[in-house]
LUMGU-314826 format. One record per residue: y, x, z of N, C-alpha, C in turn. Coordinates in steps of 0.05 Angstrom, whole numbers. Atoms other than C-alpha are relative to their C-alpha. Layout:
BEGIN
R   n_py   n_px   n_pz  ca_py  ca_px  ca_pz   c_py   c_px   c_pz
R      Y      X      Z      Y      X      Z      Y      X      Z
...
***
This chain:
BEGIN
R   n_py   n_px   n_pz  ca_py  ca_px  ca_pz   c_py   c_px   c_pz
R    -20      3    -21   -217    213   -463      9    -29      2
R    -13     24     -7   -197    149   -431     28     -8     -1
R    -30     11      2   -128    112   -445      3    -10     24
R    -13     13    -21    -79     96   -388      7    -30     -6
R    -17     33      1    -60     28   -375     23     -2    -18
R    -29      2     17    -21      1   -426     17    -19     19
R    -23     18     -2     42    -26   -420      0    -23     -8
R     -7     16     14     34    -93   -434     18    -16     22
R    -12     30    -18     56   -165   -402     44      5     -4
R    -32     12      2    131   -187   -396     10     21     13
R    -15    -17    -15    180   -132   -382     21     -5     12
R    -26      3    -12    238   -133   -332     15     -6    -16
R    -20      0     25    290   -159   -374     37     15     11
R    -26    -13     -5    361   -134   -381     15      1     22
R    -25     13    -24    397   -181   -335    -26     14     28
R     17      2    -22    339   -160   -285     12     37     10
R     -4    -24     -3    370    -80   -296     21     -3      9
R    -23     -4     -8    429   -101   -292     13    -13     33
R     -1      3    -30    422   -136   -223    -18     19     15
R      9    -23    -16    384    -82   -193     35     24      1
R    -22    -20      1    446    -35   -207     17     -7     20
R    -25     18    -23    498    -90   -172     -9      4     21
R      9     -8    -35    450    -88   -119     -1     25     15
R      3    -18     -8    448    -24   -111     31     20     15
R    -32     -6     -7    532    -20   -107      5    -12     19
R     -6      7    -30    521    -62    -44    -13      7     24
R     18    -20    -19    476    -23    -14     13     20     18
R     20      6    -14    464     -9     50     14    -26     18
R      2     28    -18    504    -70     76    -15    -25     -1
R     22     18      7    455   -122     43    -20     -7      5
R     22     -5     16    402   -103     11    -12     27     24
R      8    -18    -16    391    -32     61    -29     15    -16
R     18    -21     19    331     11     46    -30     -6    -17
R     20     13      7    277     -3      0    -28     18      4
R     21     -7    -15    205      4     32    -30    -21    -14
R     19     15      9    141      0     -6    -26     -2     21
R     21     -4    -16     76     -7     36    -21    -11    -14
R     21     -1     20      7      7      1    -21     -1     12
R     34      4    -16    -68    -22     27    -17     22    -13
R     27    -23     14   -132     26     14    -16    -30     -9
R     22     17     13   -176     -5    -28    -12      7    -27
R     20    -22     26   -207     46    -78     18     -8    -28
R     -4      0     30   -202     25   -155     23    -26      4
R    -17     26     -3   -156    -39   -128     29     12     -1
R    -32    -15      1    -98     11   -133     14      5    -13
R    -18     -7     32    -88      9   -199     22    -29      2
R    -14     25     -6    -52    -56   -172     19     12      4
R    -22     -8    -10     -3    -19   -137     17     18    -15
R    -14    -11     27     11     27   -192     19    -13    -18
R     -7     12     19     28    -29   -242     24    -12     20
R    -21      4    -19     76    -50   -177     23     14     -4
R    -19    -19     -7    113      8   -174     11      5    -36
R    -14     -1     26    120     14   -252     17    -20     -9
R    -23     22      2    167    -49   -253     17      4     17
R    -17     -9    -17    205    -23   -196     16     20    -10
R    -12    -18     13    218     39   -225     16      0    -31
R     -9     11     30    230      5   -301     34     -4     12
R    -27     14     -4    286    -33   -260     11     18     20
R    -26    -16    -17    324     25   -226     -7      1     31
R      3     -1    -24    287     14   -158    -16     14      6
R     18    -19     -4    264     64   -129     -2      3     29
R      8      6    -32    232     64    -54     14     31     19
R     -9    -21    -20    269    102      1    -23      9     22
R     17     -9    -19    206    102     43    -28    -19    -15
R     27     15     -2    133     96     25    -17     12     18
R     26    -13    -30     68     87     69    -17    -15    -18
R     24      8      5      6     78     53    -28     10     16
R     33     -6    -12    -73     83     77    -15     -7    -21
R     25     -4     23   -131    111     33     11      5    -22
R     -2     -8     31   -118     99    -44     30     -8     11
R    -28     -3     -8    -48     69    -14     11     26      1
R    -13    -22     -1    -30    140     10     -4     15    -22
R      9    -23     27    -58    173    -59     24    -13    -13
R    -24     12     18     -7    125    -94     31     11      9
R    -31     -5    -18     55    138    -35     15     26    -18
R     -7    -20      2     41    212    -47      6      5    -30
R     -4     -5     27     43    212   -120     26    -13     -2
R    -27      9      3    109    177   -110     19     12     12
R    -22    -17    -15    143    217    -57     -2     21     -6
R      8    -18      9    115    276    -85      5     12    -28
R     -3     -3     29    146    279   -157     29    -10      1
R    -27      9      5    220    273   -175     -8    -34    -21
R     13     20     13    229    197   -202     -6     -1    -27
R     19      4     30    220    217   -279    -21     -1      2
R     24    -14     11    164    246   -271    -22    -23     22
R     23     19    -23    119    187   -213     -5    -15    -14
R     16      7     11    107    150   -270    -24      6    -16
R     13    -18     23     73    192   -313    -20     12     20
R     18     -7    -14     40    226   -260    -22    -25     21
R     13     20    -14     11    160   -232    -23    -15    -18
R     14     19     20    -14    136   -300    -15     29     -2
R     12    -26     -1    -47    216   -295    -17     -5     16
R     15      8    -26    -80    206   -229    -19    -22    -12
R     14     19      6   -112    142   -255    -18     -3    -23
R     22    -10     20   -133    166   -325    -27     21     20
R     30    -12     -9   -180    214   -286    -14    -13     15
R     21     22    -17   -209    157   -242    -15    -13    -23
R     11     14     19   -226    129   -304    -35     12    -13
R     35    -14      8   -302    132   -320     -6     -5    -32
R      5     -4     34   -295    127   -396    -11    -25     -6
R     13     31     18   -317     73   -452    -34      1      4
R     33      8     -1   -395     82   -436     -2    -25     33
R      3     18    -36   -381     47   -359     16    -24     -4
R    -12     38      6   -334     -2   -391    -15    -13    -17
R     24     20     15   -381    -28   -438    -25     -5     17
R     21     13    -21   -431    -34   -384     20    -16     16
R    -13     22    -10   -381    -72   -345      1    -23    -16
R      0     37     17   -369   -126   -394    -25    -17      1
R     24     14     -1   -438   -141   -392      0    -24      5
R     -1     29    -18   -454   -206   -376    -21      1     25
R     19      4    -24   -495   -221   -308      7     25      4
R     -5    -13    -17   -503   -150   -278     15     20     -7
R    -14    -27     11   -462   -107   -322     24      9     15
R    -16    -15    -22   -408    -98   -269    -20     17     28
R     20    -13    -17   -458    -88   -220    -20     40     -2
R     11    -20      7   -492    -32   -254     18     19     -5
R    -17    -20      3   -424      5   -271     11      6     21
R      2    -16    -21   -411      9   -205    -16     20     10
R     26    -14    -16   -479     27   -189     -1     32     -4
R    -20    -28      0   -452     94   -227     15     16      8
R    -17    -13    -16   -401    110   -193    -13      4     28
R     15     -2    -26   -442    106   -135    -20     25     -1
R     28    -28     10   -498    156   -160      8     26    -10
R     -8    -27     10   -458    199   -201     30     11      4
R    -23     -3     -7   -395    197   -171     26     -2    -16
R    -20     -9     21   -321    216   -204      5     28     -1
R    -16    -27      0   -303    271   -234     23      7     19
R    -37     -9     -7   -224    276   -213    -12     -9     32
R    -13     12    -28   -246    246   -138    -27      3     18
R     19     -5    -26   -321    252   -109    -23      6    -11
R     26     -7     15   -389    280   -121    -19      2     16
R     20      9    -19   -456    260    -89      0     29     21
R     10    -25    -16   -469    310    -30    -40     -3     12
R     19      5    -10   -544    324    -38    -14      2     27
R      8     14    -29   -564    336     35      8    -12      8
R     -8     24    -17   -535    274     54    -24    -20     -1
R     29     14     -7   -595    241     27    -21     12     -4
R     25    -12    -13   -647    285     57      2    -18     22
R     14      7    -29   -649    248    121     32    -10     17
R    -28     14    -15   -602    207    166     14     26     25
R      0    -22    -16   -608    261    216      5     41     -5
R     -4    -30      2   -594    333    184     29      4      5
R    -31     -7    -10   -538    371    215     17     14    -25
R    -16     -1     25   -485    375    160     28     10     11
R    -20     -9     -9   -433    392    202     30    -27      2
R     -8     25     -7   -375    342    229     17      6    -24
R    -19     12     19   -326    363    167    -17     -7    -27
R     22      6     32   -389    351    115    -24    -22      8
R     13     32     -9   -421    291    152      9    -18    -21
R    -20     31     15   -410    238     87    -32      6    -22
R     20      3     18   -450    220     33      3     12    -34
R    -10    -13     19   -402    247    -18     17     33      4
R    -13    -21      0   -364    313    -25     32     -4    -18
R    -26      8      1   -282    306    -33     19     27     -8
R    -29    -23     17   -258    372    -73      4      0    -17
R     -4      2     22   -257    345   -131     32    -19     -3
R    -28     23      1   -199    291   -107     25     25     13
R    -25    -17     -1   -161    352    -72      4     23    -19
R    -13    -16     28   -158    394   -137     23    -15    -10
R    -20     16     21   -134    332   -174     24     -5     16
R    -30      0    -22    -76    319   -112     12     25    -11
R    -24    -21     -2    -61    392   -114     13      5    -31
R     -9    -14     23    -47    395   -183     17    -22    -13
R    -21     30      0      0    320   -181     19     -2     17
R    -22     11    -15     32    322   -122     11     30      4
R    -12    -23    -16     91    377   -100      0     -3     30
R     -5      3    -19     84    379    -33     35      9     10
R    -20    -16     -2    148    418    -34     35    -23      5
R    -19     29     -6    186    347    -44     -2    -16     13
R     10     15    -29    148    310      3     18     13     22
R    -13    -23    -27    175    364     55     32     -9      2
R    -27      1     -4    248    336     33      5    -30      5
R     -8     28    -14    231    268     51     27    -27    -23
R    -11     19     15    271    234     -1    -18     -9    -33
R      2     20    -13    229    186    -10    -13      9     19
R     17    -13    -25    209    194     62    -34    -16      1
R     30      0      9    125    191     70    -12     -9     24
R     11      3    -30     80    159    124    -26    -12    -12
R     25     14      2      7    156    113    -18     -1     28
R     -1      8    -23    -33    130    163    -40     10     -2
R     30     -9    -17   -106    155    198    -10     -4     21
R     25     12    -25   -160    143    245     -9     16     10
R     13    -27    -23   -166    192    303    -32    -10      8
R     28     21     -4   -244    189    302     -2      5     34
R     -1    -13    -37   -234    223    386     -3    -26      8
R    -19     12    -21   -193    168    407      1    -28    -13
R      2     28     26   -201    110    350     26    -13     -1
R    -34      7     -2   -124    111    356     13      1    -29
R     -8    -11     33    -84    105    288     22     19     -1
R    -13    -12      5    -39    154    273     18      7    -25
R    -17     10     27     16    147    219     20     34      9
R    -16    -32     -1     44    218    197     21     -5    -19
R    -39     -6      9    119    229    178     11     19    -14
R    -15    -21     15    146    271    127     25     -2     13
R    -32      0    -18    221    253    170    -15     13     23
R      2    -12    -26    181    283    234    -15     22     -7
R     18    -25      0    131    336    209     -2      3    -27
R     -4     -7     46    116    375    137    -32     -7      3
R     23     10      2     59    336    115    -21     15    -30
R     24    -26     17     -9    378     72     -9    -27    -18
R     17      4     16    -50    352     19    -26    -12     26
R     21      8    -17    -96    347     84      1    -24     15
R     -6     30    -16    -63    290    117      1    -30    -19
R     15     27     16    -72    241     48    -28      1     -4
R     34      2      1   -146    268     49    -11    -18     23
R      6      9    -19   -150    243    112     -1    -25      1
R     -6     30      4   -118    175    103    -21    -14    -20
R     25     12      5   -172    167     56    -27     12     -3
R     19    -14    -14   -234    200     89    -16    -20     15
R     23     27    -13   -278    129     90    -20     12      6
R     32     -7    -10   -339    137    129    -23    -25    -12
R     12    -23      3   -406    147    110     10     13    -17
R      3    -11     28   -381    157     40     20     36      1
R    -16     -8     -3   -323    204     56      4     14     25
R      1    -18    -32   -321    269    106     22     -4     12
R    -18      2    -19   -275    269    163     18     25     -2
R    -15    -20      6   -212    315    153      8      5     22
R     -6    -18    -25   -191    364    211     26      0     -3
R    -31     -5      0   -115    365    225      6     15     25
R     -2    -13    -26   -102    414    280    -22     -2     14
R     25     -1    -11   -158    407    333     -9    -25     -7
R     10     28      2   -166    329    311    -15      2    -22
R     10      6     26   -215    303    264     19    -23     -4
R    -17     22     12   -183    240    218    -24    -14    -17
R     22     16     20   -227    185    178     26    -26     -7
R    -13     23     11   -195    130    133     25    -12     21
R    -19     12    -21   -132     99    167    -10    -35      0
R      7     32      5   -165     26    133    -19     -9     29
R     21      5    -27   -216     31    198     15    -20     17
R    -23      4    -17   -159     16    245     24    -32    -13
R    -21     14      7   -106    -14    210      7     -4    -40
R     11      1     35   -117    -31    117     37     -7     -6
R    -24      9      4    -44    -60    127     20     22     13
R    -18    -17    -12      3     -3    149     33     -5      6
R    -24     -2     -1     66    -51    153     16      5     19
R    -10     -4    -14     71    -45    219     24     21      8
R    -15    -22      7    103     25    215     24     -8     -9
R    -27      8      1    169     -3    188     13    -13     22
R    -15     13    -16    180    -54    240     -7     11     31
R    -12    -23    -28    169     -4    301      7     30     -1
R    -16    -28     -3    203     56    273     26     -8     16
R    -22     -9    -17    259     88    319     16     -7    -26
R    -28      0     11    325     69    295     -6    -29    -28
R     10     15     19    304     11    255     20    -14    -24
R    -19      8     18    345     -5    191    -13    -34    -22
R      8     31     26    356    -72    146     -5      8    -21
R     13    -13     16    310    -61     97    -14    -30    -23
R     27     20     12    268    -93     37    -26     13     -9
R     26    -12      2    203    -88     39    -20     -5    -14
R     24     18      7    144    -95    -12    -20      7     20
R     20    -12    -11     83    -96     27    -21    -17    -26
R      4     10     27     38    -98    -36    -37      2     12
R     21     -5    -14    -33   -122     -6    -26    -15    -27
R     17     -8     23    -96   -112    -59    -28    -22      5
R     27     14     -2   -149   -151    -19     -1    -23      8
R    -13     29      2   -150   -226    -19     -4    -11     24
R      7     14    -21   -142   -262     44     -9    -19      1
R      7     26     -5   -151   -330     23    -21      2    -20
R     30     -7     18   -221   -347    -18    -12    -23     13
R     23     22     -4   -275   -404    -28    -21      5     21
R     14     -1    -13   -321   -414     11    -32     12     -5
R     17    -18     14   -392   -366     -5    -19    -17      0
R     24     12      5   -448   -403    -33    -24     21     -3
R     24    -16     11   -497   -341    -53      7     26     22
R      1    -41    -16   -503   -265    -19     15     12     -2
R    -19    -16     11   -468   -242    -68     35     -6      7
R    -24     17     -8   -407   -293    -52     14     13     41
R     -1    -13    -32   -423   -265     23     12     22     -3
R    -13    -26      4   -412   -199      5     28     13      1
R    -29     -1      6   -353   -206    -29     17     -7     23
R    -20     19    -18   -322   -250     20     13     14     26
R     -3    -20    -33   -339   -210     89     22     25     -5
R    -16    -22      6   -300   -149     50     28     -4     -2
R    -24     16     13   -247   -184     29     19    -11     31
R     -7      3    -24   -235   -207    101      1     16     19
R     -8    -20    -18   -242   -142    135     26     15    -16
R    -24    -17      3   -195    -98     93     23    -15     -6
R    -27     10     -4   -141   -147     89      7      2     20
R      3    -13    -28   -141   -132    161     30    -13     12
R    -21     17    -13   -108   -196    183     34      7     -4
R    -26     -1     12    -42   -173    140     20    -25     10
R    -19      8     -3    -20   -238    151      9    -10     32
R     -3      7    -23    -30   -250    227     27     23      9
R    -15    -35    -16      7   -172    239     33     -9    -15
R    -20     -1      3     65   -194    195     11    -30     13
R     -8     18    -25     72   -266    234      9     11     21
R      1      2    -30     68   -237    297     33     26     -5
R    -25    -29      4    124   -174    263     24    -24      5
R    -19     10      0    163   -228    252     15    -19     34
R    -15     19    -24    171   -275    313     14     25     26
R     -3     -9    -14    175   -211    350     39      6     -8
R    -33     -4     15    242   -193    304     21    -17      0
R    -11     12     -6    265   -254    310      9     -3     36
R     -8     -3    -25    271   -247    389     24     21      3
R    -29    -20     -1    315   -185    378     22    -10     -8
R    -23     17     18    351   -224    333     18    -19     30
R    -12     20    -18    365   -276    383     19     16     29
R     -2    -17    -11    372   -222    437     32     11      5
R    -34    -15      8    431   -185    403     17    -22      3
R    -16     27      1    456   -254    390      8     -8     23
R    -10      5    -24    460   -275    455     19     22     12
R    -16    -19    -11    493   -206    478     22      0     -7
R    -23     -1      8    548   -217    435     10    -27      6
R     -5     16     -3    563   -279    460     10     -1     31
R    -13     -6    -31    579   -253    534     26     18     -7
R    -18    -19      2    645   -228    535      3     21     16
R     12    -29     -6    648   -151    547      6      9     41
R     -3     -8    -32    673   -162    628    -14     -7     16
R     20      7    -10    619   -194    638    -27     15      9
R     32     -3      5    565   -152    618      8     19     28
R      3    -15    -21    537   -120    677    -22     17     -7
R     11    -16      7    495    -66    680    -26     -4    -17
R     25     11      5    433   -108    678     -2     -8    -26
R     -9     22     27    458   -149    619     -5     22    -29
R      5    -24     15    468    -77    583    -17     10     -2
R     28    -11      9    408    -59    586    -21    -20     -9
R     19     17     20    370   -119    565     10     -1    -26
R     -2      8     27    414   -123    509     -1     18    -22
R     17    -36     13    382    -46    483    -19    -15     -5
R     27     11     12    322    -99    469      5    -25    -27
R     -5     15     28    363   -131    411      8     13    -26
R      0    -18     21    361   -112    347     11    -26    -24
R    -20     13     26    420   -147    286     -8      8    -23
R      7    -12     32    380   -108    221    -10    -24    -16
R     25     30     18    351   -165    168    -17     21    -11
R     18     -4     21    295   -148    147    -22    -26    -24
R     13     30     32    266   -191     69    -28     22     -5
R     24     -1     -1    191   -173     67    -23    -15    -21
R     26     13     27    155   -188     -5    -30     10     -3
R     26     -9    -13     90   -198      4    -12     -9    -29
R     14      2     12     54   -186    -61    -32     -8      5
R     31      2    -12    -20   -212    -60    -18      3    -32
R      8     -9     23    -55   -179   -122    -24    -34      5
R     14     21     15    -98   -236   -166    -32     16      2
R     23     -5      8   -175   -238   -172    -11     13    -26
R      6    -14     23   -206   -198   -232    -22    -26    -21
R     30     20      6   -257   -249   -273    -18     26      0
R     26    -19     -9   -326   -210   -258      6     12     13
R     -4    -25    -32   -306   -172   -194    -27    -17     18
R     15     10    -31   -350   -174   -135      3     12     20
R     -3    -11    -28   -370   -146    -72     16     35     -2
R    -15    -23      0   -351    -80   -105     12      7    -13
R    -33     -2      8   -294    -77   -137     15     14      1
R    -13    -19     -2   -263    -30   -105     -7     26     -9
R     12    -22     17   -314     13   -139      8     -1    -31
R      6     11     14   -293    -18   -199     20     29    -20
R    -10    -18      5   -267     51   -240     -1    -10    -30
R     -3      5     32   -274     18   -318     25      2     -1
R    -21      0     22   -219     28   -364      8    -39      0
R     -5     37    -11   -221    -58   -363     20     -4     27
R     -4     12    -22   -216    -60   -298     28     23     13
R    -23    -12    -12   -163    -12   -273     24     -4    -21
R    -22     11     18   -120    -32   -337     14    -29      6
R    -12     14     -5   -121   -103   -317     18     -4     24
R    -13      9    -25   -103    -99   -246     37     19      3
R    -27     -4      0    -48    -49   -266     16    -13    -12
R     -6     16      8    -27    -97   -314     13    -25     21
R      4     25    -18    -32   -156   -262     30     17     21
R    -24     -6    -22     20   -117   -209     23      1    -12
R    -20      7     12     66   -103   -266      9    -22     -4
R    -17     22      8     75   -172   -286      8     -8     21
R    -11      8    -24     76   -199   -215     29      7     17
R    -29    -13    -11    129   -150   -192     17     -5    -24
R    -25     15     19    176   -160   -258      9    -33      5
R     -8     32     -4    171   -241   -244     14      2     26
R     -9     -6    -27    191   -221   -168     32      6     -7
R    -26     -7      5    247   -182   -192     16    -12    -16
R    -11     13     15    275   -220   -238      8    -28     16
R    -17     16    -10    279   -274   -190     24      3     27
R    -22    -12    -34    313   -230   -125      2    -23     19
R     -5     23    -21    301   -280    -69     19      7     10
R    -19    -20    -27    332   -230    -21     26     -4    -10
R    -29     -3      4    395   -237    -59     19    -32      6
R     -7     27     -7    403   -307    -36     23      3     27
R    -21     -1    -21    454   -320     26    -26    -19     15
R     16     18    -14    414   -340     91     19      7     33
R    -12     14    -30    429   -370    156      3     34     26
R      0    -18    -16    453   -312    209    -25      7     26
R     13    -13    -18    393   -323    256    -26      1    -16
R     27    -19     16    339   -297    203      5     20     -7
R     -2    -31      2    334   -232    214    -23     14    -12
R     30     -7     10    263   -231    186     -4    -22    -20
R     -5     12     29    260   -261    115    -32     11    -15
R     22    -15     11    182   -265     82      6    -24    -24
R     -1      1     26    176   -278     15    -27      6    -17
R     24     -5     12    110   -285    -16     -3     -8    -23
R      7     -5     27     84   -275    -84    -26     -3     -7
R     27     -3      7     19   -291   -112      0    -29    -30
R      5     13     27      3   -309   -183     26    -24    -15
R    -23     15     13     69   -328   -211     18    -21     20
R     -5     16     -8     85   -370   -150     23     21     31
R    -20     -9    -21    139   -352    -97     15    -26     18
R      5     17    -21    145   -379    -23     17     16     12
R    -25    -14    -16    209   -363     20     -2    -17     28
R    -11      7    -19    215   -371     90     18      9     15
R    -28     -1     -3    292   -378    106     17    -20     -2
R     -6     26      2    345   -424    117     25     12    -29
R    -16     -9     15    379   -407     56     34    -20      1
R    -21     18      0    454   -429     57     10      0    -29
R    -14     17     23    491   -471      2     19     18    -18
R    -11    -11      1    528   -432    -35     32    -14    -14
***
């Protein structure tokens, strides 16, 4: 049997518990609701795990998660479990992804020994999550049917769901749930709501229901495939929900946007991947922002007409401003040494230990410093805050204190 990620690296320290608490006594005029948002990206999720286990160390615990693919496997294992119990059940979930000490000693290898322990998971699948479907390779062409069109078979990952997550607490929405899918009809995305509908075990199959590898899940008359097709970044969903609240948000993104330039195939490989499922994260939260900042200004200006003024017209443009702050930490998980193009296949005991490792420490250094808790200028209503490898980047006019 495989060991869970240990606990190691630098823990939240005291003073870091004990400002989570303060913060929590000024809550919701501040600080407002905390909102994690989780990328798909297979075995890269043990990132987001090691995220959420420094959150939870330090008393914070997310009022709303979303995620797409292994994102929504992580959400649900979080909205889906009272908070004792989402750690334990997260470091559960992840021991059974784990392909045991024979695939991590072929990983270490030197030259292709990662290569080849993927190449396992590829052939022989996972226990807890997928298992080759032999007529898939008889022939590109045999009719398999549209919910068994894939290359793998996916009842091995809804046993292990149904026997982790309660749906029964999902249904109560505290933490509320939004995983996100790819209408294959309409190639529209679709982000489902535990606050608007009672969400199945079928709607995180769905969210991660990658094509070929991964059949297409039926939700009422629709089929659903991976939500990463569409959209790998699901932050959008916060900044155009109805009723939109000041919020902080991790958006905790697994696949590296920035990267050298590829000298070999293999460098190709990697690279092209690495640039689709980040899925222009940071263009969607630019563009979140300037748009937020217009509300901002918006409201601002409305309050600046005195009220005999406003005319009807005026009243109704000023329904297009919106006064919430939203502070937006944008984790960017670290490189692995020996990763490549597949990585996300990357199921060793090594490799899902370090990267859970790697999010823990990142998020404890985050928290420990609380940007958000800074004082900033009234017309930043949109506050990003990025994180990557020990380094933190604020854009805000912070005032003097």
């Amino acid at each position: 049997m495989s060991k869970s990620p240990r606990k190691t690296g630098k823990r939240p320290s005291a003073a870091l518990n004990t400002r989570a608490g303060a913060a929590q006594t000024r809550e919701p005029a501040e600080r407002g609701q905390i909102v994690l948002v989780l990328q798909g990206g297979g075995a890269l999720g043990a990132y987001q795990a090691g995220v959420y286990q420094a959150m939870h160390e330090a008393g914070l615990e997310p009022d709303w998660v979303i995620g797409t693919s292994i994102g929504a496997i992580n959400a649900a294992l979080i909205a889906g479990n009272a908070p004792e119990n989402r750690l334990g059940r997260l470091h559960e979930f992840w021991r059974r992804m784990d392909r045991g000490p024979i695939s991590d000693m072929i990983s270490r290898m030197p030259m292709m020994g990662p290569a080849a322990a993927n190449m396992l998971t590829m052939t022989q699948g996972l226990k807890g999550f997928f298992t080759p479907n032999p007529l898939a390779f008889a022939g590109m062409n045999i009719p398999l049917g549209a919910e068994k069109a894939a290359y793998y078979n996916t009842a091995a990952l809804e046993k292990t769901l149904s026997e982790l997550i309660d749906f029964d607490l999902v249904a109560k929405a505290r933490p509320r749930l939004t995983v996100g899918a790819a209408n294959v009809r309409t190639s529209e995305m679709r982000y489902f709501d535990s606050r608007d509908e009672t969400l199945s075990i079928k709607h995180v199959m769905a969210s991660g229901a990658l094509p070929p590898a991964f059949p297409a899940v039926r939700i009422g008359e629709d089929l659903y495939w991976d939500g990463g097709i569409l959209s790998n970044t699901p932050v959008e969903a916060v900044f155009d929900d109805t009723n939109r609240k000041t919020s902080l948000i991790f958006a905790v993104h697994i696949w590296n946007p920035n990267g050298d330039e590829p000298k070999t195939l293999n460098d190709v490989f990697h690279r092209q991947k690495d640039l689709q499922y980040s899925s222009r994260a940071a263009n969607h939260i630019r563009r979140q922002q300037q748009l937020h900042q217009l509300r901002h200004v918006v409201a601002q200006l409305g309050r600046s007409i005195p009220e005999a003024d406003r005319t009807p017209e005026i009243l109704e443009l000023m329904k297009h401003g919106c006064l919430v702050r939203m502070h937006v930490v944008r984790l960017l998980a670290p490189a692995i040494k020996g990763e490549n193009h597949a990585k996300d296949l990357d199921f060793s005991t090594t490799g899902i230990s370090a990267r859970w490792n790697a999010g823990y420490e990142e998020t404890a250094r985050v928290l420990n410093t609380a940007p958000w808790e800074q004082s900033y200028g009234e017309e930043d209503g949109f506050i990003l805050h990025e994180a990557s490898g020990g380094v933190m980047a604020t854009t805000g006019h912070i005032e003097p204190k």
